[in-house]
C-alpha positions in Angstrom: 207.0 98.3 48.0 206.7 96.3 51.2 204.9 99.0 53.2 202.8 100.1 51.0 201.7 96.3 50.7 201.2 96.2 54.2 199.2 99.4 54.6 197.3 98.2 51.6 196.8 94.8 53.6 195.6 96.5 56.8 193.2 98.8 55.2 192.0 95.8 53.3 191.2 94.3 56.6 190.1 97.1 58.4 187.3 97.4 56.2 186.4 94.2 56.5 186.1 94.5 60.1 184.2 97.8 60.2 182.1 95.6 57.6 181.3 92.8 59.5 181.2 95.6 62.3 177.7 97.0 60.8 176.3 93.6 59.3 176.4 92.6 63.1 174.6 96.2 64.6 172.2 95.2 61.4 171.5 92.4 62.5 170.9 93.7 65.9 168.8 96.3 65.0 166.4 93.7 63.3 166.5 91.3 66.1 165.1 94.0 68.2 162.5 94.8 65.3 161.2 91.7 65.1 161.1 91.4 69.4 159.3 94.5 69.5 156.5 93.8 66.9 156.0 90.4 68.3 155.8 91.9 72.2 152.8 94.4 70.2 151.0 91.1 68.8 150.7 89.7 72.5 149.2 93.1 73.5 146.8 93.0 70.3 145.9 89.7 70.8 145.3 89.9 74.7 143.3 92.7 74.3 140.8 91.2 71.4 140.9 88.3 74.1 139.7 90.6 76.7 137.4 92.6 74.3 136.1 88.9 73.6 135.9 87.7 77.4 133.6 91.3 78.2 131.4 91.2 75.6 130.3 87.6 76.2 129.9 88.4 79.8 127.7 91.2 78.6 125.4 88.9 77.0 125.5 86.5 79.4 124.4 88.8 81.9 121.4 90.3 79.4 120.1 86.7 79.1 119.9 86.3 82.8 
């Protein structure tokens, strides 16, 4: 019985690993997520900013 207990134990922790293994490439995954749609909220914003910037140079330069 004692080596089937062991095998039982080690398959009882392998899984845990290979668990914790994919919670952590999970995690991971949505860490880069999150980077990558806040780096495309910068561009959005900094080109509404630029969008902003022209077009009140535009009318700046109509009312001259």
């Amino acid at each position: 019985m004692g080596i089937f207990e062991d095998a039982k134990e080690t398959i009882g922790e392998a899984a845990k690993q290979a668990g914790r293994a994919v919670e952590d490439t999970v995690d991971k995954v949505k860490d880069k997520a999150d980077e990558l749609k806040a780096e495309a909220d910068v561009k959005k914003a900094e080109a509404e900013r630029d969008a902003v910037k022209a077009r009140n140079e535009a009318k700046e330069n109509l009312r001259d």
